[in-house]
N, C-alpha and C positions, 0 to 999 in steps of 0.2 A: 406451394401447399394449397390444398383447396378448402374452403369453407364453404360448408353447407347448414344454410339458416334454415331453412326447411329440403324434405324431401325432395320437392320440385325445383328447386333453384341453387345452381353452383354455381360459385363465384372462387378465383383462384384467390391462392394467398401462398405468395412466395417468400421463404426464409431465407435469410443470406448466413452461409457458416462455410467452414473450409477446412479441410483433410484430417489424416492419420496416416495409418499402419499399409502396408503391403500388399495383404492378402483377404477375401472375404472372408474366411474363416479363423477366425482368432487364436492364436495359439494357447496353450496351459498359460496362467496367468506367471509372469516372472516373480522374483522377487520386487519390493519397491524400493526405487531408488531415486533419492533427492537429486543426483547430477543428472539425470534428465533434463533439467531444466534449464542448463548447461552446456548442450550436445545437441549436434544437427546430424542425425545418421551416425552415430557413435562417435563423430569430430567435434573436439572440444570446440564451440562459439567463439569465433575472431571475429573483427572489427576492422581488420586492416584494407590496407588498399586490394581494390579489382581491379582487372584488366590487364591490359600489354603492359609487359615487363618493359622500363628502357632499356634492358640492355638485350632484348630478343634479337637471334641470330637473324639474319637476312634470309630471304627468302627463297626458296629452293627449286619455284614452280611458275613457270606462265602462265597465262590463261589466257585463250582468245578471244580478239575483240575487246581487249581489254585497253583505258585511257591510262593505266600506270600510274591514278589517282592513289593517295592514301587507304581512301574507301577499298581498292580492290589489292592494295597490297596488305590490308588487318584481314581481307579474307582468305590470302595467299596464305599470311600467316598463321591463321587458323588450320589452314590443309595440312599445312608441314608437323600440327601439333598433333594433330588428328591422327594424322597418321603414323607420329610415332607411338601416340600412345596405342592402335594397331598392331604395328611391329610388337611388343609384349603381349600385349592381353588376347594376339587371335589362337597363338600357338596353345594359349590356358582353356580358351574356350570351341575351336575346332580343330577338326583335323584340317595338317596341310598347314601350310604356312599363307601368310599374309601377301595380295596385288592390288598396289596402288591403283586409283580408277586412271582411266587411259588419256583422258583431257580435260581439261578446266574451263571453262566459259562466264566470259563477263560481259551484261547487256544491261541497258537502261531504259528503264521502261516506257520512259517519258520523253522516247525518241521515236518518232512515227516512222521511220529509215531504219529503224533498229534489226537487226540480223534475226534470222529464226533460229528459235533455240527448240532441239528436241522436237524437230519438225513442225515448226509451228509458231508464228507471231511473234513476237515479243512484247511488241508496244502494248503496254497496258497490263502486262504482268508483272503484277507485283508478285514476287515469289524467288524461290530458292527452290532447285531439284535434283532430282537423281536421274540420268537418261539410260535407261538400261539398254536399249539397243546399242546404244553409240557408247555407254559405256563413261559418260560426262557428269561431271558436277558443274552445274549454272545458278549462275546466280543474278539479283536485279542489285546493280551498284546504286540505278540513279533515285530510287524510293525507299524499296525495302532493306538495305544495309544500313541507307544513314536514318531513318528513323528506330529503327531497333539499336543503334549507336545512343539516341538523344535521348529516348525512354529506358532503358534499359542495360546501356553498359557495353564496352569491347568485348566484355566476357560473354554477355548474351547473344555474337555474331559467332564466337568460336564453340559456342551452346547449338546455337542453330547449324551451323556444317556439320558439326557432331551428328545431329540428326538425320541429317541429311546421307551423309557418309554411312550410315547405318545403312540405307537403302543398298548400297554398294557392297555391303558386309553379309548385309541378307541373300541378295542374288549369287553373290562370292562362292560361301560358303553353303547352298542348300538350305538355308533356314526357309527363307522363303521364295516363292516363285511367281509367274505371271496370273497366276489362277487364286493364290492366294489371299486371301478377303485383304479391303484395304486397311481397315480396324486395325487387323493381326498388326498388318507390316507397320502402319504409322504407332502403334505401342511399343512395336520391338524397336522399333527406332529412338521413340519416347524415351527409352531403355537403357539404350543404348548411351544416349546423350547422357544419362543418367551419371550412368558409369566414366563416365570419359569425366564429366562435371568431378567425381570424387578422386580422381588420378589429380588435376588440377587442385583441389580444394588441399591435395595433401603432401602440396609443393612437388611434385613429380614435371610441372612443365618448362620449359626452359623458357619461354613465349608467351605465355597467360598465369596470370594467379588471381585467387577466386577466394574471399573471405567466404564463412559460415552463417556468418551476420547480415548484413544490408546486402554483400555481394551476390548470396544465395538466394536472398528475397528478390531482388530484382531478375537473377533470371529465374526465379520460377513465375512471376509477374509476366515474361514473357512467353512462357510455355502457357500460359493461363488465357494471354491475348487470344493467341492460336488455335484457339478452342472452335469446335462448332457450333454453329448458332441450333436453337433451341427450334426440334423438330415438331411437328403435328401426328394425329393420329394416321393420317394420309400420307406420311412421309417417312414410315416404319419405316421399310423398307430402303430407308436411306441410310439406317446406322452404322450397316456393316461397311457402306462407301465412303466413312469419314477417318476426321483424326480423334474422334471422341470429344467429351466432355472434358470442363475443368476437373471435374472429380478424379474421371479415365487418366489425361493426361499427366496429371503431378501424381499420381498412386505408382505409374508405368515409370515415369522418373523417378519416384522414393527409390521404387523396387530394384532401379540400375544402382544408383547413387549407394543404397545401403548393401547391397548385396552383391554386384560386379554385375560384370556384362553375361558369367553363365546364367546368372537368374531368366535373364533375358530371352533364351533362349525358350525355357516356358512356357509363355506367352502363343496360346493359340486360342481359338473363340470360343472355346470352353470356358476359358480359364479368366476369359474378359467378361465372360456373363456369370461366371461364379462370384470374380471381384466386382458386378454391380448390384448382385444380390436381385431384391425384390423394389430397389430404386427406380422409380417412376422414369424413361427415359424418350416419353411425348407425351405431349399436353391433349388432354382429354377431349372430349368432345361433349358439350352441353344439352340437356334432352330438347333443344330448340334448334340442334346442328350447328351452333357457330363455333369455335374453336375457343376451350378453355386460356381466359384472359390470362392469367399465370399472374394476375397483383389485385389487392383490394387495399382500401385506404387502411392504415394504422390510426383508430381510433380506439377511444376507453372499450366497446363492445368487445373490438378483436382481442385488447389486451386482457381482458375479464375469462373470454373466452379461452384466449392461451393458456392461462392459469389453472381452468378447468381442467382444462386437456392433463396438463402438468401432472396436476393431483391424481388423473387415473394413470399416469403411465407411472407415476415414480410411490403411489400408494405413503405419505409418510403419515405416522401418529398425528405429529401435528402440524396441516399446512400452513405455510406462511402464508399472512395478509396483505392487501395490496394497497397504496397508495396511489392515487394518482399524480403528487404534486412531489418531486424529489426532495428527502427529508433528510436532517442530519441526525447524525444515529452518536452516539456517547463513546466514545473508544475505537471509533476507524471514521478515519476519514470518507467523504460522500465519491462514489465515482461516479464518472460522466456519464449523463442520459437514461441511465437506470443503476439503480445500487440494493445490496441487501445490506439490513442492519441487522445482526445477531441478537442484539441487547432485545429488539420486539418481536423477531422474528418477521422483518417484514419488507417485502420488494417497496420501492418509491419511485415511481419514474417522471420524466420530465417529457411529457407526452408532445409539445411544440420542436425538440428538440428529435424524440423518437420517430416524426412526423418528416422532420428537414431528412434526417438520412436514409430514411425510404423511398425517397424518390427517384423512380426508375433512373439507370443511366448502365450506360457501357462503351465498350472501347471506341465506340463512335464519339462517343463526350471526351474521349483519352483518357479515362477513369477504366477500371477491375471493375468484374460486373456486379450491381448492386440491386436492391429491391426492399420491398417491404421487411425482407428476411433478416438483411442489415439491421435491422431493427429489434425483429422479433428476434433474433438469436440472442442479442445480447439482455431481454429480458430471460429467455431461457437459462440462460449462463448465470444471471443472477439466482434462481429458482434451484440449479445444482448449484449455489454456497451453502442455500439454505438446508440440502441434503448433505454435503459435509460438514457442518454446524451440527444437525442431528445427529452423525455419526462421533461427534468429539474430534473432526479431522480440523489443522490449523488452516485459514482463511488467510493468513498473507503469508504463506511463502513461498519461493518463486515454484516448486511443484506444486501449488496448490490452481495457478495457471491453469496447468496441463491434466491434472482432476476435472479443473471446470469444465476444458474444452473437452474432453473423454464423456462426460456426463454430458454436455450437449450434445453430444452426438447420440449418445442412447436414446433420448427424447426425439431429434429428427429421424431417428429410422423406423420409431414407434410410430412417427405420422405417417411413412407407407402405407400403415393400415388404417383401414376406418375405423375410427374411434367415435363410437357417438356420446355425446351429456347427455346429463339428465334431461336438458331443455330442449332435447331431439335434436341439438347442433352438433357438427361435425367440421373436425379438421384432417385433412389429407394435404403429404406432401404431395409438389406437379412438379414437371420437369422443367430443370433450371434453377431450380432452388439450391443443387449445390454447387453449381455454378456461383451463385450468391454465394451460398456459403462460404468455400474455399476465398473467392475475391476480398471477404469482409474479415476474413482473420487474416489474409496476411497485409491488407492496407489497414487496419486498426486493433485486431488482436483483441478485442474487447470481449468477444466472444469465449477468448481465454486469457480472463484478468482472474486475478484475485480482488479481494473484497476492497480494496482501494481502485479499481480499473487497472493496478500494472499486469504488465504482459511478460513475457520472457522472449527476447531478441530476435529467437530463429522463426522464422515463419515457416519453415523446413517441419520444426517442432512442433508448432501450434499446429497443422495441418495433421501432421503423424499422432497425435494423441485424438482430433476431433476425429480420423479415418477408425482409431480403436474402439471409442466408443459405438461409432456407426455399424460394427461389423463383430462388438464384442456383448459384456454383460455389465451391469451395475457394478456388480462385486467385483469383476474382473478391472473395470476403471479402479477404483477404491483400494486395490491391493495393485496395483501394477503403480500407481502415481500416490 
């Protein structure tokens, strides 16, 4: 997000908040339903174990070049899962029946001798890919499998083939070709995985099983790593040649996960610039030509100012006042770093503490991307209790969660546009902010607490209700949660 103290001078200001719904355009508002709170993509919340089943079949496939390492026999077994869940789902969603990709390939990257993979290098590719002339799945045993093992899970390498395999499903069956933007292909892929994720999540694998809970957070933690870094005004022209955004990439996975793999199909660049709407997707450029910083410090000013902002986007009778020192309120408990009291009607925050988790970091640090936004969402979050408080809506229960993170979403997509104060200040979201976003609801969910700071389990959830309010209405939050 940008702040503008004066006319002449911007200075970025980045929010950190994370996901929703499906589609840019929000559907008729449903009935509301308290099991929401409950459900990841309509799967009831488990808790149970992820990963390789012991008692998974042996493996069905070689791969060359391969050291017959554990490492590349979890990714053997990934193929074999992959592809059965193929054999059912291609006949549902193409014509023609389902062919397996024609060879397997296993290299390490951090072998200077290493074989060319896909005509080309190895050493030093950290990566996983689809070789469509040759018709190969490769992968990197000696970097990129066992660190997606140690951060993220078994389940997250049999996530990632999935994706991958997609590439092979795409070229297969016509969906996509050598001409077609990379955006499309790496969403359908996105997608893809998506969907293969919810076959597993619903005990269908003989080979991997995938809770709703911690299981589902971590790989989507890793579809989130895999993001691309945050472009320039100079570097438009690069969006169509990526894998997208945290936002892009966990919306293209909701979209598999909650819908199957035809949803998938979709998916063309229309439909990816319809789902980013009028989201800022490069960092500005400053009337002195340097390139919009994308963070400004979290101090009283900024938070005074977010407040401001607040009051014109959400218009209530009576705004809530603001504290700067965290205060205990009479009948709820204080939550962490910022809280609303009902009893005064009033935000508190603990500005040293909103201070500590704004500080730049990302998957270089091995942290989900963070920022100033980390921050400021979660006073935003507090600011939508205060509008369900006005409306007579309960403040702890667990869909009141998914209320808040719906209603902070309404509030970030109102930054798209300039908003100016009274006092001639301006906030505007930049790009990257939902990258924050998305990162800071599913490592703390604070963003979608109730008035104690609890969350509801799924980070699946919390994501899908903050995407609704980004791409919905007020009302429509407030009647849907």
């Amino acid at each position: 997000m940008a702040s503008v103290a004066s006319r002449h001078l911007l200075a970025a200001l980045v929010l950190c908040v994370v996901g929703c719904s499906s589609t840019a355009t929000a559907p008729g508002p449903p009935a509301k339903d308290s099991s929401r709170a409950f459900l990841a993509g309509g799967l009831p919340v488990t808790q149970g174990p992820s990963g390789l089943r012991s008692d998974a079949p042996a493996t069905s496939r070689d791969a060359q070049n391969s050291d017959g390492s554990p490492t590349d026999q979890l990714v053997l077994t990934a193929v074999d899962d992959v592809e059965q869940f193929w054999n059912s789902a291609y006949p549902r969603t193409f014509d023609g029946s389902f062919a397996p990709v024609e060879s397997l390939a296993s290299y390490d990257s951090d072998d200077r001798y290493g074989p060319d993979i896909c005509g080309a290098e190895s050493y030093g590719e950290v990566n996983a890919m689809y070789c469509f002339l040759a018709d190969t799945l490769a992968w990197d045993r000696g970097v990129l499998v066992p660190t997606g093992q140690s951060y993220f899970g078994d389940a997250s390498i049999a996530v990632l083939v999935a994706h991958e395999y997609g590439h092979a499903v795409q070229y297969g069956s016509g969906l996509a070709g050598v001409f077609t933007e990379t955006i499309v292909k790496e969403q359908q892929a996105d997608c893809f995985a998506g969907a293969y994720s919810r076959w597993v999540a619903e005990g269908n694998s003989p080979r991997f099983q995938l809770s709703t809970g911690d299981g589902l957070n971590r790989v989507l933690a890793g579809v989130i790593t895999l993001r691309d870094s945050v472009l320039t005004a100079n570097e438009a022209d690069e969006l169509e040649d990526g894998h997208g955004t945290a936002l892009d990439r966990v919306s293209a996975f909701q979209m598999g996960f909650t819908a199957g793999a035809g949803a998938c199909t979709g998916i063309d660049l229309d439909e990816i610039e319809q789902r980013r709407g009028d989201l800022p997707m490069v960092l500005g450029t400053e009337e002195s030509g340097n390139v919009q910083p994308g963070e400004m410090a979290v101090d009283q000013n900024t938070i005074l100012t977010l407040m401001e902002l607040l009051d014109v986007i959400f218009h209530p009778m009576s705004p809530p006042g603001l504290s700067m020192t965290l205060q205990d309120c009479p009948g709820f408990p204080t939550s962490p770093s910022a809280s609303y009291c009902p009893a005064n009607n009033t935000i508190s925050v603990d500005l040293p503490a909103l201070q500590q988790m704004s500080i730049a970091a990302d998957r270089n640090d091995y942290v989900l991307p963070q920022g100033d936004n980390t921050a400021l969402s979660l006073v935003t979050s507090r600011y939508a209790l205060s509008i369900q408080h006005a409306r007579g809506e309960p403040l702890d229960a667990p869909v009141t969660a998914l209320r808040t993170a719906c209603l902070t979403g309404i509030a970030q997509r109102a930054m798209a546009d300039q908003v100016e104060l009274a006092n001639g200040q301006l906030l505007m979201l930049a790009a990257g902010d939902m990258d924050e976003a998305v990162g800071g609801l599913l490592t703390n969910g604070l963003a979608a607490s109730t008035v104690d700071g609890s969350t509801v389990p799924a980070g699946f959830t919390r994501i899908e209700a903050f995407r609704d309010g980004l791409f919905g209405t007020e009302e429509e939050c407030l009647h849907r949660y």
